[in-house]
C-alpha positions as CSV (number, residue, x, y, z in Angstrom):
1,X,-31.2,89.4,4.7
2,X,-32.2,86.5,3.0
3,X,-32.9,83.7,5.5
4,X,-34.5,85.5,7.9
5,X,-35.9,89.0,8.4
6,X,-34.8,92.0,11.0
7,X,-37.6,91.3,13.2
8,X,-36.9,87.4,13.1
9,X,-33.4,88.5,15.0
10,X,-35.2,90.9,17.3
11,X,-37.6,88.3,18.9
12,X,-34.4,86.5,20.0
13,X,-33.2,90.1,21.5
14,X,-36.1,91.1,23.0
15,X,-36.1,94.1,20.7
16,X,-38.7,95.6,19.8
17,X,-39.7,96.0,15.8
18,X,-39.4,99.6,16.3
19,X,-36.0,99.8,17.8
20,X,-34.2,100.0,14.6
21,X,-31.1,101.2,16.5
22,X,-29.0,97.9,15.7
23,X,-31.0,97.4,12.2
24,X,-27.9,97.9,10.2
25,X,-25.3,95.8,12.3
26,X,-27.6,92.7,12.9
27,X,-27.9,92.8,8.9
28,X,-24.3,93.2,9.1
29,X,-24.0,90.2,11.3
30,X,-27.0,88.0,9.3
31,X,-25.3,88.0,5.8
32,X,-21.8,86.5,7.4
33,X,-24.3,83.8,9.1
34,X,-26.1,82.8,6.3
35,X,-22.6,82.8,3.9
36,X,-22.0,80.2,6.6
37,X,-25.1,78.5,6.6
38,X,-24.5,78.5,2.8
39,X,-21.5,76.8,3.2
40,X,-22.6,74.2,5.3
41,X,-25.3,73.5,2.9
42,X,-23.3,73.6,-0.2
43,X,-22.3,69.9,-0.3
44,X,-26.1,69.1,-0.3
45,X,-27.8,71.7,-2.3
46,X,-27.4,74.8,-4.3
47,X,-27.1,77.7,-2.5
48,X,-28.2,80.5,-1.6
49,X,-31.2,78.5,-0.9
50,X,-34.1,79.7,-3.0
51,X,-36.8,79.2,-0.3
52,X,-35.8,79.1,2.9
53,X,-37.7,76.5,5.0
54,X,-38.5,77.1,8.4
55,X,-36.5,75.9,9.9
56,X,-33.7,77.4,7.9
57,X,-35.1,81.3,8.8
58,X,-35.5,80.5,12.5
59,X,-31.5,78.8,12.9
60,X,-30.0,81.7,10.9
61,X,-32.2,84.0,13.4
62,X,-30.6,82.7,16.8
63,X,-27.3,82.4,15.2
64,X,-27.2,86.1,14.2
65,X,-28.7,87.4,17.8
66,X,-26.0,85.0,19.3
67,X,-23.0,86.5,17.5
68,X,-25.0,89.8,18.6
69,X,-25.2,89.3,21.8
70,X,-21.5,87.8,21.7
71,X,-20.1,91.0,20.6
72,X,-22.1,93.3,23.0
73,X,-20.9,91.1,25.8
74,X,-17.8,91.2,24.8
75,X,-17.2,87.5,24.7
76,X,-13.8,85.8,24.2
77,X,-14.1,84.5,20.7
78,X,-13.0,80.8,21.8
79,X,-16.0,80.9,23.7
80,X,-19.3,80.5,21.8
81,X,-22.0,82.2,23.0
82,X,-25.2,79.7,23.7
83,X,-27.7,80.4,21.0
84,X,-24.8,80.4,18.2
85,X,-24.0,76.8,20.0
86,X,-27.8,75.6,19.2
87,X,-28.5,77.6,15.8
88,X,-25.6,75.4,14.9
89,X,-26.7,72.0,15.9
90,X,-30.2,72.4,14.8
91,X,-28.2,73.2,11.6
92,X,-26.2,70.1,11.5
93,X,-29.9,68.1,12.5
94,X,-31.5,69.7,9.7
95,X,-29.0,68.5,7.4
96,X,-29.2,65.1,8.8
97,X,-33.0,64.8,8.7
98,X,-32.9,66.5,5.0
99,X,-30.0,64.5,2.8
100,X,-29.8,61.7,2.9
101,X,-26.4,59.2,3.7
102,X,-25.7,58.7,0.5
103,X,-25.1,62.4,-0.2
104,X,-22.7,62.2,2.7
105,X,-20.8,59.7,1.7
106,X,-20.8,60.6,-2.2
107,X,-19.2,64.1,-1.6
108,X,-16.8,62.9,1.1
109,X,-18.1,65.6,3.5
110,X,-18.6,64.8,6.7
111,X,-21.6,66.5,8.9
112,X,-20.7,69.2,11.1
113,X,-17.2,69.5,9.9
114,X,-16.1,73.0,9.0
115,X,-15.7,76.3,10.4
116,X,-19.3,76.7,11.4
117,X,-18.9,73.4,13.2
118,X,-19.2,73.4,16.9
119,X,-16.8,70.7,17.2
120,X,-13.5,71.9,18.9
């Protein structure tokens, strides 16, 4: 896990650190969230991010419990579950508040579009 650590993901479980019955599918789960994260960061930096802001660790934390939970709950996948809905627009409000514009505009990339948009 590279943007956020097993006990990062647990806080948004209410697991405890010791219950390390899930450990090895919410890694599982974290390193297809932070390939997307990567993607969505590509246009605007290289990736994989070599430190991981805050910010960063705490998005790709709720996004992996989310796809967690969605799976235990057995979710229909056109349904998103809510934490996967924020992690994702606190990603797209990180890339706003970190690139600028002219980033934007010179890759032809438009925020939030992609498959880790929430946009429908």
């Amino acid at each position: 896990m590279r943007y956020c650590s097993l006990n990062d993901v647990k806080v948004w479980l209410n697991l405890s650190p010791s219950d390390t019955q899930y450990d090895l599918e919410i890694q599982q789960i974290a390193s297809n969230v932070e390939s997307q994260i990567d993607e969505a960061l590509k246009p605007y930096t290289p990736t994989p991010l070599k430190e991981v802001p805050e910010e960063i660790r705490w998005i790709s934390a709720e996004w992996t419990a989310g796809i967690f939970r969605q799976k235990r709950a057995g979710l229909d996948e056109s349904k998103e579950q809510p934490f996967v809905v924020e992690a994702k627009e606190r990603l797209k409000a990180f890339i706003r508040s970190n690139f600028t514009a002219g980033i934007a505009a010179s890759t032809g990339v438009a925020i939030g579009e992609g498959d880790w948009s929430t946009a429908k």
